[in-house]
Every structure is written in C-alpha cells, then in structure tokens.
N, C-alpha and C positions, 0 to 999 in steps of 0.2 A: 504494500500500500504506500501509494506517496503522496504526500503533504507538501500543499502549494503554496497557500499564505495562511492566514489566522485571522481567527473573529467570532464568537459565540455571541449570538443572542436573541431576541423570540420578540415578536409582536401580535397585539389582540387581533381577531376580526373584526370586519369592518361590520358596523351596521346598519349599513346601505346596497343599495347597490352599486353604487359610486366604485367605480375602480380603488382599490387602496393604493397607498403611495408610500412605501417604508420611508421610516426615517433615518439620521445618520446614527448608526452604528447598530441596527439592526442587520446582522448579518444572516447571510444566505451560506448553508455549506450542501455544495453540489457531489454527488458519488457517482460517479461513473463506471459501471461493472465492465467488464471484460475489456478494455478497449483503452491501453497506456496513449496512446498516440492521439487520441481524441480528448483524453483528461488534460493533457501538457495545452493545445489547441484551444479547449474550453479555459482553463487556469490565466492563460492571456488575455481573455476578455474581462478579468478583474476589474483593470481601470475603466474599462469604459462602462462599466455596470457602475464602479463606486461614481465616477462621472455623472452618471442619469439617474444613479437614486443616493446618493450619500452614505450608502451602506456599504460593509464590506461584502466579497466574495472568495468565501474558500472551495476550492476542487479538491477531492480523493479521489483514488481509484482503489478497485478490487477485485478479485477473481469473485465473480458472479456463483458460483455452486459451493464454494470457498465459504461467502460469504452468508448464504440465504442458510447454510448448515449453523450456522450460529458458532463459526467459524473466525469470523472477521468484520462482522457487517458494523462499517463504523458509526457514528451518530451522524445523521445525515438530515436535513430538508428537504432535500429532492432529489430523483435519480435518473439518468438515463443509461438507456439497457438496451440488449438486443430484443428484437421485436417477440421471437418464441420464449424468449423470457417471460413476458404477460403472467403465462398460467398459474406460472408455480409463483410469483412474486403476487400476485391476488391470491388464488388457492392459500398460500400460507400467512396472507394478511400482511404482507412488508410495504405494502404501498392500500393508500384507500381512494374510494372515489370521487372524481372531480368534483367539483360542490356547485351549485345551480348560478351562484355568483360567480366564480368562476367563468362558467361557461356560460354566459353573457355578456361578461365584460369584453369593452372594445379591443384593451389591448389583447386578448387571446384571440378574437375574430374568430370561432368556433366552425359558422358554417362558411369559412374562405379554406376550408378542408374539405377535398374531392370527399363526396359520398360515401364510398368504399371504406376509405382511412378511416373516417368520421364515425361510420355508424355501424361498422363489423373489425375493422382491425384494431382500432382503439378500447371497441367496448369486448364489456365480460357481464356475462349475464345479464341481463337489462341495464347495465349505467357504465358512461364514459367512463374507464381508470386511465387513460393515459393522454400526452400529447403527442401525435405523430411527429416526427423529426426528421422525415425523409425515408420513404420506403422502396429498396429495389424492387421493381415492373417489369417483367420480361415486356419486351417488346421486337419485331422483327425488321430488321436492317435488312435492305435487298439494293443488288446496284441496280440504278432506275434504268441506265441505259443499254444493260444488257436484256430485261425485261422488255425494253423498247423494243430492241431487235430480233426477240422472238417473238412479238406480237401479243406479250401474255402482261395480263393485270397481278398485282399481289394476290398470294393465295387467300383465301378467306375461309378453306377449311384444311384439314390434312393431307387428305388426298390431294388438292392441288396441290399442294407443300411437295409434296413426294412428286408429283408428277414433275414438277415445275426441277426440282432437284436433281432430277434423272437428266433433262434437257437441261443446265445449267454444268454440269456436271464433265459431259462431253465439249470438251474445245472446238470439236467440227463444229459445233453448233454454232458456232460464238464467232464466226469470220472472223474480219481485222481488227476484231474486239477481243479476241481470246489473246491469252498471255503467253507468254514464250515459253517455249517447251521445257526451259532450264526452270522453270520456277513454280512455286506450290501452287496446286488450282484445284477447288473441289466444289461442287456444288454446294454445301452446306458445311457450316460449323455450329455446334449446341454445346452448353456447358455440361460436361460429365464427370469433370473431374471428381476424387474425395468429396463428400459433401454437396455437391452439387448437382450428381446426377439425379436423384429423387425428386429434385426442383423441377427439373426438366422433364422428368417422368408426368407429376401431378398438373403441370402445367401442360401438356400436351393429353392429358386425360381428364381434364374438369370436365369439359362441357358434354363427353360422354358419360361421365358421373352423375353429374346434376340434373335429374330429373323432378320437374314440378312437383313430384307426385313420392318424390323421396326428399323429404327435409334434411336428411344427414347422408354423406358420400362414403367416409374413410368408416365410420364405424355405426354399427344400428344406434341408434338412437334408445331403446327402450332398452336392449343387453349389452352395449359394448362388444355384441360378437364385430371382430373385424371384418372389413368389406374390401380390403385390398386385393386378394384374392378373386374377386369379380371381374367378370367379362369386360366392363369398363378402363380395369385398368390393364389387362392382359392384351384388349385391342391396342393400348397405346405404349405396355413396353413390346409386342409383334410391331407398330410402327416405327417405333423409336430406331429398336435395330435395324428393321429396314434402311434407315435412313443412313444409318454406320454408313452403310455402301459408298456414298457417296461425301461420305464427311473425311479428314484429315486421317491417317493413321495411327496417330497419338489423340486421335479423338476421345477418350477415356483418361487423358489427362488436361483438358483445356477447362481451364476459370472461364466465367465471364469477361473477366480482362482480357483472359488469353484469346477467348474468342473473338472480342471487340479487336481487337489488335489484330488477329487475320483480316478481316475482314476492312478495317482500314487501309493493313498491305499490300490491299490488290490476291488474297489470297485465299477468297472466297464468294460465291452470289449473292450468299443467304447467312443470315446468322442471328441468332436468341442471343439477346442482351442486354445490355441497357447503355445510355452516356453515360459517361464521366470526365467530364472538362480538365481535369488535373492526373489524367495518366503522362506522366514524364516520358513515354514510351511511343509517345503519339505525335509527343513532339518535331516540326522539320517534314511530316511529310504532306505529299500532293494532294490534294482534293481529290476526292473520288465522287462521281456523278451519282448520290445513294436517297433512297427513298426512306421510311418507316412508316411500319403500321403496325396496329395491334396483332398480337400473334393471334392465329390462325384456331377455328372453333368448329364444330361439325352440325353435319343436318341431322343429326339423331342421337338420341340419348334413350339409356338404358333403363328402366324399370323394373329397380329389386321386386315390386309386389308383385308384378305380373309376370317377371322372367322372361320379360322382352326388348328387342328395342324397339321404338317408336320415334316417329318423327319432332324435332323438334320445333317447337312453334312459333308463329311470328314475332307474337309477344317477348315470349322468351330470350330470343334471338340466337346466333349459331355462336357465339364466343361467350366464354365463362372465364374470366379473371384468376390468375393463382395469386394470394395476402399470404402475409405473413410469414419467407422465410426468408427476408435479410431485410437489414435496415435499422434503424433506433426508434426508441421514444422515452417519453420523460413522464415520470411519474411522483406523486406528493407521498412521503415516506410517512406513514403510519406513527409510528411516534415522533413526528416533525418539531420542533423547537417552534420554527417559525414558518408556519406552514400558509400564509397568506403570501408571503416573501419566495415560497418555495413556487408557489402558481404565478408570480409576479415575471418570476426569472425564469420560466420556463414559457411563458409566453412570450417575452422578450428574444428566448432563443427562437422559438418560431418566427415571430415576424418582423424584428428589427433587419433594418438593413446592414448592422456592424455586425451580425450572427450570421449573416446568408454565406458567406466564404468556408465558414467551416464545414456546411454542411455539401457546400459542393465541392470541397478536397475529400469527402467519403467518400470510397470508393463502392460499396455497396446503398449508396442512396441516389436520388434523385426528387425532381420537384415535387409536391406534396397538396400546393395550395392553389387555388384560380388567380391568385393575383402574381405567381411566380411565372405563369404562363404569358406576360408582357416581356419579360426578362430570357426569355427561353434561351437564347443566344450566349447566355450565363452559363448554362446548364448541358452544353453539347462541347464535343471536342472540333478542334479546327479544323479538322479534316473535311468536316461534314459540308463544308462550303455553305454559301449564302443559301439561305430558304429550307437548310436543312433541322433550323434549331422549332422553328414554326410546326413543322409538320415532327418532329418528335411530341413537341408538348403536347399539340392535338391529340398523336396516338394516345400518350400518356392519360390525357384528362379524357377520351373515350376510353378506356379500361378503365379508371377510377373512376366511372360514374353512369357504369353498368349497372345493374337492377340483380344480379348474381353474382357468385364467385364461391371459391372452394380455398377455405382456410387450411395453409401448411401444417398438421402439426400441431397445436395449441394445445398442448398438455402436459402436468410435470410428470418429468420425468423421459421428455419428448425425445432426449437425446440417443436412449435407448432405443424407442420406437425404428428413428432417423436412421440411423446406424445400420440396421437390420435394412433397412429397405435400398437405404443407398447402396449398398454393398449387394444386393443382388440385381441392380441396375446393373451395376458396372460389370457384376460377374457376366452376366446374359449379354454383353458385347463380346466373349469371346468363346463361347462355346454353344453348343445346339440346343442346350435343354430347353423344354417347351415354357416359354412364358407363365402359363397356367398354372405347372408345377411349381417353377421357383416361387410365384409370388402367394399361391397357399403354403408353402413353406412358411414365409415371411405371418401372412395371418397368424397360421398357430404359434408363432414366435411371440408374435403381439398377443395373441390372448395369455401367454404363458407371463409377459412380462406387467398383462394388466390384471393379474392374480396375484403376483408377486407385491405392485404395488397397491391393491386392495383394488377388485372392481366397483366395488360401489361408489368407493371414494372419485375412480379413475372417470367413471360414468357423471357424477355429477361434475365433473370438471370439465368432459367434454359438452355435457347441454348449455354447458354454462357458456365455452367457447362458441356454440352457434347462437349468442343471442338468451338462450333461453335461463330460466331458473328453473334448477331439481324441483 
C-alpha cells in the first residue's frame, strides 16, 4: 500500500438538496484497488482538488482481494475498483448506495451517463452503488476502403462477420489494395489472449443468449444451475474458432492493445477492440482509411423454455451489448469519515475537465458520458484520421444505449468462474474437441464452484447482479 499525502477529516450532510461544498481541511482519502499506476495519476490531482475545494486529498492503493479479506482494507472515503469488483464489494457491504442527493446533484450529472452504465453496470439490485469511470466496449474496426472494394457494408451479424472475413482474408481479393506479400495480413484479429478470451467469447454470444422470454443468460435465475453449456454459447465458441482461420497465428495471444495495434499496422481488415488515444505504440504511424461500428449481433436467439431458436424481433433488435468486464468505477466506502466529500470527489472525477486525461491514459477504458461525445477526437488514436473519432463515439453511445445487454460475470468470487471458462476458450483454439463438450465441462465446474461458495448465497448475488432483489 502506498501513501501519497495526509489529511483526516469528516463533514455533516447537507440538508438540502443544494450541492454540498466541503470546507478547508475537510479531507477526502481516495483507495484505489488493484491499479498502482492509476493511484500515482489520481494522487497528482491533489492540488487541483485542494485548489477547487480547500480541502485536502489523500490516495492509497491496495491489492483489491488482499484487501476486501480484511487483509489491508485501509480507512478510506471512496474507492475506485475494477468494474467485476461490484459484486463482492456490495455483497460484503465495503461500499453503500449512492444517496438520492447525490444522484441529482448537478455536479454528478447522473443521467449524462449512457443508459447501459447508468442503469445495469452501475446498479446492484435495485439502486445505483457506483460511478462509472470509463468502461471498455468492444466495438468493430474495419478498413473502410477495403470494404469499398469489395462492395460489402459492415457486418451487422456473424455470419456476415465470417463471411466478410473469409473475402478479406484472401489478398487476391484485395487488388492494389492488398499488402505485400512480405508482411502480416489476415482477415480478422479478436482479443484471446489470458483473460480475454471469454470476453470475446460472451461478446460474440449475447444476442444468441438473450432471449425476451429468458431474463437471465449465464445462469437460471430461480437454481443457479449454469447455462454456459447451452446451444447459445456452443454456436459462438463453433464461430469463434471458425474465425481462428483467418485471424493471426498467435491469435490466442493478442490483448486488445495487441489487436488495436494490428490492425492500425496495416495488419488486419477487421478487428474487436476499442480506442485508446495514449498507446505509445501507435505512435508515428500513417493513417489508415478505417471505419467503426458496433460489433456485430444475430437474427435469432435461443429459448431455454422452449429449447429452441426463434427469430429475433424488431423491437429487440439483432445486437446485444457485453458490460462489465474491464474498466473502473468509484464507489462511497461504507464506513466513510467523510462520505458527502467522498460523492463530491468522485463526481469531480467524472466530469471535470482536469480529471478527463487520466481517464483517457486507461488503457482499458473509454468514453462513458453524452457530453464526452463532442470531444470524441480526445478519445481515439491518431491513426484513425479525420472523421474517424465521430463515428467511434456514435458506435460507442449506440451500444450504451441499447435496451439489452449481457453482464460479464458479476459475482464474488467471479475470478474462479473466469478462469474456468477462459481457459477452455483458448484451449478449443487448438484442438478438435467438440465445443459442447468442453463448455459443459466448464458448467459442472461452475456448479461445483457455486456449492463451494454456498449457492444460495451465490444465487442471491446473481438476481441481484440483473437488477433484481432475492
């Protein structure tokens, strides 16, 4: 744990609804879980906090699992943590719910938060507990002008994806647009690395999951019996490998950075990622002629009740959103000292303009609010050229302000779940076993590991993660 500056102290509630305004030496102490590099970043903005309210600002940081064991957890005001953090930091009461003052006050600007953030990846159980701080979006990069020249639109389900991949994929296809025979070229790149492949997995099998007519995807709703295992998601890791085909050879080791950085090199058509304005890696090269849009969603979706698929409907629409598996948010720490101070400073982190830098040197975040979407050109790397910053944010704020989505994950003790699933992604890139097999492997893994940590308990934490209360 390290300690950045000093200052202990607590202020009443307001009893208004008037914005409060600390005074001088009311201090704020911010805790940072997992995340050294971000605490040192946030600890710099001291002065310009004590500058705009007179008060001090202290930052810690701490190993997050470390800390919630009763480990390390130091006295804190407010916290920012990783987003699948939520569960177990509400489940065990380490942080409490935003308070109605709060979230009306101007400076937090509540509903200047895409949909999505606002009213499923922030909340637990029926009420806001967090402030979103910037959530990674898969979203799909395609170069425009190759697309030009084979006559074809961005995919807007899988199977285009795939089809589109296959023709992208072939250099014949590509005349004097194809790259020289000495250098990488592959129809597609997706993040599969360690940890990442299951993102990629759930995100290419939401909107096959998400049926009207089934309120919960990853597991039942009423047992906790697991549903990974299901047709759903066995269509989309059989897609997934399909796609290997044409992606990279070390495809099973690319980050989203590493993927964003193919595909900036000239060394892919297509690729699942997101911006990030501050990759030092991106620096120095050429423009490449590149489109964005929301990844890609299907015309049908499956029906646990019925044990079918059915068409999906217009209402509905054919893309479903993956929340919740990278990014931050800030929450008011349960035994806060100074817990009006702790909402003060954590809206400040959202929408001041002297806070917006750090959050776009994240590497796993990106813009969060409708009013960052004038700025957009903030929020993309250079490469993307003129008009490329416009048409990300749009992508972006149509995924966050979809009417569905399939949450990452949200459970303690999720790291366990992760782990199990990621790792038979990655395995099923390199051997035959049948999709169906490996991933009810994976369910009975999961029911084994939601026995261990009590299913009842496991159970109310999941209704709680879709919104609902036990």
């Amino acid at each position: 744990m390290a300690l950045f500056a000093v200052g202990l102290g607590g202020c009443n509630a307001p009893t208004s609804d008037q914005p409060a305004t600390p005074q001088a030496g009311e201090a704020v102490r911010l805790l940072v879980l997992d995340n050294p590099p971000l605490a040192t970043e946030l600890a710099a903005l001291a002065g310009q906090w004590k500058a705009t309210t007179g008060a001090e600002l202290t930052v810690v940081e701490a190993n997050g699992a470390e800390a919630v064991a009763d480990k390390g957890w130091p006295q804190a005001d407010a916290v920012i943590f990783p987003i699948h953090a939520l569960a177990t930091l509400a489940e065990e009461q380490r942080i409490v719910p935003l308070d109605a003052q709060l979230l009306r006050s101007p400076g937090l600007a509540w509903n200047d938060n895409f949909d999505l953030l606002r009213l499923r990846e922030a909340t637990w159980g029926e009420q806001p507990y967090a402030v979103p701080l910037g959530s990674a979006t898969l979203v799909l990069f395609y170069r425009a002008d190759l697309l030009r020249h084979l006559g074809r639109n961005p995919p807007t389900t899988w199977n285009e994806y795939a089809d589109l991949a296959r023709l992208l994929d072939d250099r014949a296809n590509l005349g004097e647009l194809a790259p020289p025979h000495d250098r990488p070229w592959n129809g597609v790149a997706e993040p599969l690395a360690p940890n990442w492949a299951a993102s990629t997995l759930l995100a290419r099998a939401a909107a096959y999951a998400r049926h009207p007519e089934n309120y919960s995807a990853l597991f039942d709703i009423a047992t906790l019996e697991p549903l990974v295992g299901g047709k759903p998601f066995v269509r989309a890791l059989d897609e997934l490998r399909e796609a290997g085909v044409w992606g990279p050879e070390n495809c099973d080791g690319l980050t989203p950075d590493e993927v964003r950085r193919a595909f900036w090199a000239g060394e892919c058509g297509m690729a699942l990622t997101w911006s990030s304005p501050a990759d030092p890696k991106l620096a120095g090269l050429a423009p490449v002629e590149a489109g964005v849009a929301e990844l890609p969603g299907a015309t049908e979706a499956y029906d646990n009740g019925q044990s079918q698929w059915e068409p999906r409907s217009e209402e509905a629409g054919i893309r479903v959103p993956l929340l919740g598996f990278a990014g931050r948010m800030g929450g008011i720490v349960a035994d806060a000292k100074n817990p009006v101070g702790a909402g003060l400073l954590l809206s400040a982190l959202a929408t001041q303009p002297w806070a917006a830098g750090v959050w776009q040197r994240q590497p796993d975040a990106t813009l969060w609010r409708r009013s960052q979407v004038a700025q957009a050109d903030r929020w993309v790397e250079p490469a993307g050229g003129t008009g490329f910053g416009a048409q990300y944010a749009a992508a972006i704020q149509a995924t966050l302000e979809r009417s569905d989505s399939l949450a990452a994950l949200s459970l303690p003790g999720r790291s366990q779940y992760w782990q199990l699933l990621d790792d038979a992604v990655r395995a099923s890139l390199k051997d035959d076993k049948p999709a169906e097999n490996r991933l009810k492997s994976v369910a009975e893994k999961w029911r084994e590991i939601s026995q261990t940590l009590g299913t009842d308990r496991q159970l109310r934490a999941y209704r709680r993660s879709l919104g609902l209360e036990p």
